[in-house]
N, C-alpha and C positions, 0 to 999 in steps of 0.2 A: 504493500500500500504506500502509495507515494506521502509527503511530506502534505501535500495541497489537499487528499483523501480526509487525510487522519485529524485536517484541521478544525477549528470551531470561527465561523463565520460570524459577527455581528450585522444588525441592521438596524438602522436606525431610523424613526417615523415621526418625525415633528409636526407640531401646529404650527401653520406659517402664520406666525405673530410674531415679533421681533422678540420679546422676551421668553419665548415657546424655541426659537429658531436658536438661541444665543446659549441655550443654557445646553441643548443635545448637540452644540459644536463640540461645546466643552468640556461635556460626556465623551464625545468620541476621542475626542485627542488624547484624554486619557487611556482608553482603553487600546487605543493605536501605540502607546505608549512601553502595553506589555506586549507587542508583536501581534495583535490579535487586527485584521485584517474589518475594516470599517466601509459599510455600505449607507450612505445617509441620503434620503431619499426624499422628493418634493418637486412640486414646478421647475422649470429652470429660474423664471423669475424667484423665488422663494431662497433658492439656493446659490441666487446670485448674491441678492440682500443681504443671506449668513455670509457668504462669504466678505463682503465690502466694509460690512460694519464689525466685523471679531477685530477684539481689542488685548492687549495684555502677549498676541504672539501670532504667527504668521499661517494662515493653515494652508497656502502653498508651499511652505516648505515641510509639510508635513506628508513623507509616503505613505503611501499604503489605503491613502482615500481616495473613497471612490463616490464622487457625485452621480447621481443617477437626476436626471432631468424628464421627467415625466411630464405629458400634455395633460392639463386639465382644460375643459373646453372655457371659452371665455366666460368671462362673471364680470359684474357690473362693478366699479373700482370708486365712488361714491365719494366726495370730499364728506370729511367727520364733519357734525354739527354741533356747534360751538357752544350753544343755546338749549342745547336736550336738554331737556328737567332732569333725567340717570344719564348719568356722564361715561356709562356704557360705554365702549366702542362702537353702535350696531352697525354700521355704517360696513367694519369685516362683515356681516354674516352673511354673505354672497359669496364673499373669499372662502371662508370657513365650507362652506356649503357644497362649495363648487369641490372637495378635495374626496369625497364621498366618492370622486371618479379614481382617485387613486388606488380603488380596491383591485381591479382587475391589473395594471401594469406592476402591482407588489406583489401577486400572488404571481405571478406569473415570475418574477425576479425569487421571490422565497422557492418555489420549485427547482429552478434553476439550479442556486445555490444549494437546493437539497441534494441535488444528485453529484455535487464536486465536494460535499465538504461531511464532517460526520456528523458536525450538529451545525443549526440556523439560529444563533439566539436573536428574537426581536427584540428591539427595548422602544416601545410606543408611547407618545404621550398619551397620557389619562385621554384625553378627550379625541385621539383619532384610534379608537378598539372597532371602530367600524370598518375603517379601510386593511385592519391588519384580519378581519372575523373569518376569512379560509385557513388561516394559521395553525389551528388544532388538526382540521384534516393532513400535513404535513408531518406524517411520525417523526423524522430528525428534527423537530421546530419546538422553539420552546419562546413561551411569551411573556415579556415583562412590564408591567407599567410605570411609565414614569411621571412621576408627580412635579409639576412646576413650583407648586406653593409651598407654601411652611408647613411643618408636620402640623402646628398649633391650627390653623386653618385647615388642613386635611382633618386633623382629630373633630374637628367643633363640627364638622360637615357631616363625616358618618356617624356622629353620635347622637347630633341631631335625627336625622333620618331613619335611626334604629328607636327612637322613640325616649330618647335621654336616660338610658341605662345605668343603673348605680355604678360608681368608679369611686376606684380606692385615691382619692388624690382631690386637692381644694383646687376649685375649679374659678375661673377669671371671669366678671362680667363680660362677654362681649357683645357687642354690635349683633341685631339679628340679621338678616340678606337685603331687608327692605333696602332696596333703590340699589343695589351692589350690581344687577345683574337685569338685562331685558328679557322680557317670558320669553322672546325666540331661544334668549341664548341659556337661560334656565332650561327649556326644553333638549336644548343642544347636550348640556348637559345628562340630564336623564338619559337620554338616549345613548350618549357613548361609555355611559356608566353601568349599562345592559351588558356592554362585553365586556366587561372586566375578569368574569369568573372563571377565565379559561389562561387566569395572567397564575405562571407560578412565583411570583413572589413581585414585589413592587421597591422602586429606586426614590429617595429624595434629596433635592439637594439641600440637604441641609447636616447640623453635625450634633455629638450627644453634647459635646460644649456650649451650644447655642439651644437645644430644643429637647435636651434628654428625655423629661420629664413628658412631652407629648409623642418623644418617639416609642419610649414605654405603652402609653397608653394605646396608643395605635397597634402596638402589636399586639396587646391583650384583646384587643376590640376584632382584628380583622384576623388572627391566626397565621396567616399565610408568613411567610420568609418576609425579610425585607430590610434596606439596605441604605444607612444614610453614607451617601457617598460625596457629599459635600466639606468642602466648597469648591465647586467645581472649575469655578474663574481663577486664573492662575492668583499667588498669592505675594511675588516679587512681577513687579511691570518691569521688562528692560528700559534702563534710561533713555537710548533713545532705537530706535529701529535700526538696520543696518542700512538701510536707505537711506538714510537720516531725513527721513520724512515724515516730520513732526507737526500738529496741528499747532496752528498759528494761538490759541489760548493757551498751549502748554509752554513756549516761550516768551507769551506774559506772565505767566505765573510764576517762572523761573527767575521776577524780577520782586516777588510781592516775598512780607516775612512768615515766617511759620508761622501758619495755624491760624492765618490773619484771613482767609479768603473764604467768604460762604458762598456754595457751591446751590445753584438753585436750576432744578429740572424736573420736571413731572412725567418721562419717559415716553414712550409711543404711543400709549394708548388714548392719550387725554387731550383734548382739545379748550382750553379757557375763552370764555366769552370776553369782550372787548371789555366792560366793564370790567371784571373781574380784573383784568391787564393793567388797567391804568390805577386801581389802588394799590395791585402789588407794585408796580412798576416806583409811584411814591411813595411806598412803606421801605421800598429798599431805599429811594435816594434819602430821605430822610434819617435809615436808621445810622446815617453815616458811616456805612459798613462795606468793607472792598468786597464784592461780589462777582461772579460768574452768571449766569441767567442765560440758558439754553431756553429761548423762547421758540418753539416751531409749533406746526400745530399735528393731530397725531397723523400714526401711521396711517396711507391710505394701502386697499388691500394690493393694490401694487406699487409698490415706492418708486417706480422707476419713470413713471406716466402723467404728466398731467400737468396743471397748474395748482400751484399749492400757495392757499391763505397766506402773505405777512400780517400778523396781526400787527395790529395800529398799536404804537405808543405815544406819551403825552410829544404835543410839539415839541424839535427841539431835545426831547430826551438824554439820547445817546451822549451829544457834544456837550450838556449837563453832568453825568457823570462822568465821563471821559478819564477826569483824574481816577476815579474809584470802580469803576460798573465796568465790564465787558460783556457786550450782550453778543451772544451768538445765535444763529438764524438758522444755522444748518444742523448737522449730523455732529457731533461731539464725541470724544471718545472719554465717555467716561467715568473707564474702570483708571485712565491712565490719570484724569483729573483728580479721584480720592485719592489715587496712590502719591500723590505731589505734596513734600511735606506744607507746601501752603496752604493747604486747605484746612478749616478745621470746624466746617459746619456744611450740610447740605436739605437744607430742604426740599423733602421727597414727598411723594403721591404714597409711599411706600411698596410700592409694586415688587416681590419678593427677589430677582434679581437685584434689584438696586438695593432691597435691605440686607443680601450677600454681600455685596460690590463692599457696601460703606463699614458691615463688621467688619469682615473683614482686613479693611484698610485702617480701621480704630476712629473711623469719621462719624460723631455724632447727627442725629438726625432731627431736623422739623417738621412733624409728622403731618400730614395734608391728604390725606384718603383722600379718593376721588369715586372708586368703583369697585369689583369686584371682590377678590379676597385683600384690599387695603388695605378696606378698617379695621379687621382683625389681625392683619400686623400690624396697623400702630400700635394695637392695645401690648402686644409683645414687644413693640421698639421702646414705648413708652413706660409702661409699668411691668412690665414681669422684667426682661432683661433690662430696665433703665437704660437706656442708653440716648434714649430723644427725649422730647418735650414736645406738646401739642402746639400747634400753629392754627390750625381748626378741626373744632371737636364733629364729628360725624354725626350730630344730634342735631347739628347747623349747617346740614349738609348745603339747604335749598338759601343759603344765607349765604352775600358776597361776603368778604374778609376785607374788612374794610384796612387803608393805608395804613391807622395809628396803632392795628392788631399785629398786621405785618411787622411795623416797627421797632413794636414792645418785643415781638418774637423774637425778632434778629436780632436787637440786642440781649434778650434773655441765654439766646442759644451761644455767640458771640462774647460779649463781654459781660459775664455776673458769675456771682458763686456757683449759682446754677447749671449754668452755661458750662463752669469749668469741672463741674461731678460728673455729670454727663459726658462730658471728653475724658476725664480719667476713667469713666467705666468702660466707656466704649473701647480705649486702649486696652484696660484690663483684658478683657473681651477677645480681642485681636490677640493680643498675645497667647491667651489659652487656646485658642483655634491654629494658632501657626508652632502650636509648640505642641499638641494633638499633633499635628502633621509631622513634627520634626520627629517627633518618639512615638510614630506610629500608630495612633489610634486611624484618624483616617487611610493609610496606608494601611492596617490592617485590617479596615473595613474593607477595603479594595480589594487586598489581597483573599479574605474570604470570598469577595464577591469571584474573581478572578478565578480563584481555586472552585469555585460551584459550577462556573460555565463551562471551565477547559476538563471536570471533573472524569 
């Protein structure tokens, strides 16, 4: 039996959503890592996006992947509305919708690689079990799901839904789903939560340093195997690329002092209404605070296409702060931003990659839910791990943030006692997750995982 027979294949199945696409790059790179041969699959638009936007490392210099560029038939590409009462995305559900075609060209690729290799491990996100559902007919096939969110939000979801089951453990107020989610994409949900039962064990990115206590729970709850293999985003950024091609904000920053710079982005999915723009826009110039401000509006379901919203800010703005504020328009890299020791504040949406990104880097956070599973990581950015402060409480979801709240924020999070617990825990924090890695807990999460699939 040749070397290529006796192998164990992975495959990889993303939601094409930038924060879905971003986190199973960097699932695979690792597992490319121990020689295990990486198929990651999606549109080619889908797959171009992962590739343009991966931050932290190069994934063309990386052998052994293999992009598969699947047709999915066109779908309508909708600018986000700015204005939705649920600040949802829905505007993907056509994108989302359209990837249902992806079942026949991955069974057709899982077959394939059935017949060259000894085993096919899939690793699907949660939410696409529909396009991977011929999987179990496939004897060498073994399927796994991956979880984008925080165990604390996977735990509250199934525990909910099995009817609030007694648990040995003090449980955290959180937020209920009201306004998190559009009944399309709640129904979406259900529906790809149908094929889960046929998944032999489930992946999260996250680590027992950060979320022990609900990765406990979760295993008690669901029985099945499962694996925090997080943190998935590398955990040192090279200083600069070998290209030396560096985004124009990361050699402004290389002028600003530590820990001086608050870092302000609400990620792909959120789109802010004009009003909303122009109180934050003077709550930052006012809190007289050096600031970053990724202002774009969100993902549309094809990034590649179209005309895309500048949202308006006050006249005059930009050349107002010019001394302090750098406001950026486009695409940011910004796992390399928290990793920059100037920075020492970020006000997030909390959207769980980004609350990776900033543990990881020891960058405290201004918590700002927008939608989904947000609000119930701010309650964990905020009061279980301390590591943020509220900026706006999700009970005032349908309420602007006016300028003087913003203000008070930034400098709460920025310059006060406060401000500086919060940056020591979150360092604390950081350091037990890279020091996990350095003596192996992660690593030996991996490496169990590693050791079950090549088993």
């Amino acid at each position: 039996m040749s070397n290529q027979e006796n192998s164990v294949t992975v495959v990889i199945v993303p939601l094409p959503a930038q924060g879905h696409l971003n986190q199973l790059l960097h699932l695979s790179r690792i597992i490319l890592s121990y020689g295990i041969p990486v198929h990651y699959v999606g549109s080619s638009m889908h797959n171009r996006q992962a590739n343009v936007r991966v931050h932290g490392w190069d994934p063309v210099a990386v052998a052994g992947f293999h992009f598969h560029d699947f047709q999915v038939p066109p779908f309508s590409s909708p600018p986000p509305n700015p204005d939705a009462g649920i600040k949802f995305p829905s505007h993907l559900q056509p994108c989302f919708d359209a990837c249902w075609h992806l079942r026949e060209p991955v069974s057709e690729l899982l077959i394939t690689l059935s017949s060259r290799a000894r085993r096919v491990i899939i690793i699907h996100d949660s939410m696409m079990g529909s396009v991977v559902q011929d999987a179990p007919s496939i004897p060498n096939s073994e399927l796994y799901a991956f979880h984008t969110v925080s165990a604390l939000t996977l735990f509250f979801y199934m525990w909910e839904s099995m009817g609030k089951p007694q648990v040995n453990a003090e449980m955290p107020d959180v937020p209920s789903l009201d306004g998190c989610f559009t009944q399309d994409f709640s129904e979406f949900i259900s529906m790809q939560h149908k094929y889960l039962n046929a998944n032999c064990g489930s992946i999260y990115n996250t680590s027992k340093v950060i979320e022990g206590t609900y990765l406990e729970l979760l295993e008690n709850i669901r029985g099945k195997q499962h694996w925090a293999l997080g943190p998935l985003n590398p955990l040192r950024v090279p200083e600069k690329d070998s290209s030396g091609d560096r985004h124009h904000c990361l050699e402004w920053l290389d002028k600003q002092a530590i820990n001086s710079v608050l870092y302000v982005s609400f990620g792909t999915t959120t789109s802010m209404g004009d009003e909303q723009i122009q109180e934050l826009a003077i709550g930052l110039r006012r809190s007289n605070q050096t600031f970053i401000w990724v202002l774009r509006d969100a993902d549309k379901g094809d990034v590649f296409k179209g005309e895309v919203r500048s949202p308006e800010l006050p006249n005059g703005y930009v050349d107002s702060v010019k001394e302090k504020g750098l406001v950026v328009r486009d695409w940011a890299p910004q796992l390399e931003i928290l990793a920059h020791p100037a920075v020492g504040g970020f006000v997030s949406h909390c959207g769980w990659n980004s609350c990776m990104e900033s543990i990881t880097m020891g960058v405290p956070i201004g918590a700002w839910p927008m939608h989904s599973d947000q609000p119930r990581n701010a309650v964990l950015i905020t009061k279980l791990l301390k590591v943020g402060i509220t900026v706006k409480d999700w009970t005032h979801r349908d309420e602007i943030v006016m300028a003087a709240v913003v203000e008070d924020a930034v400098r709460r999070l920025m310059s006060s006692k406060e401000g500086d617990d919060v940056r020591k825990r979150a360092a604390e924090i950081r350091d037990g997750v890279r020091q996990s890695v350095s003596e192996g807990e992660v690593s030996k999460e991996w490496d169990s995982f590693i050791t079950h699939i090549i088993r």
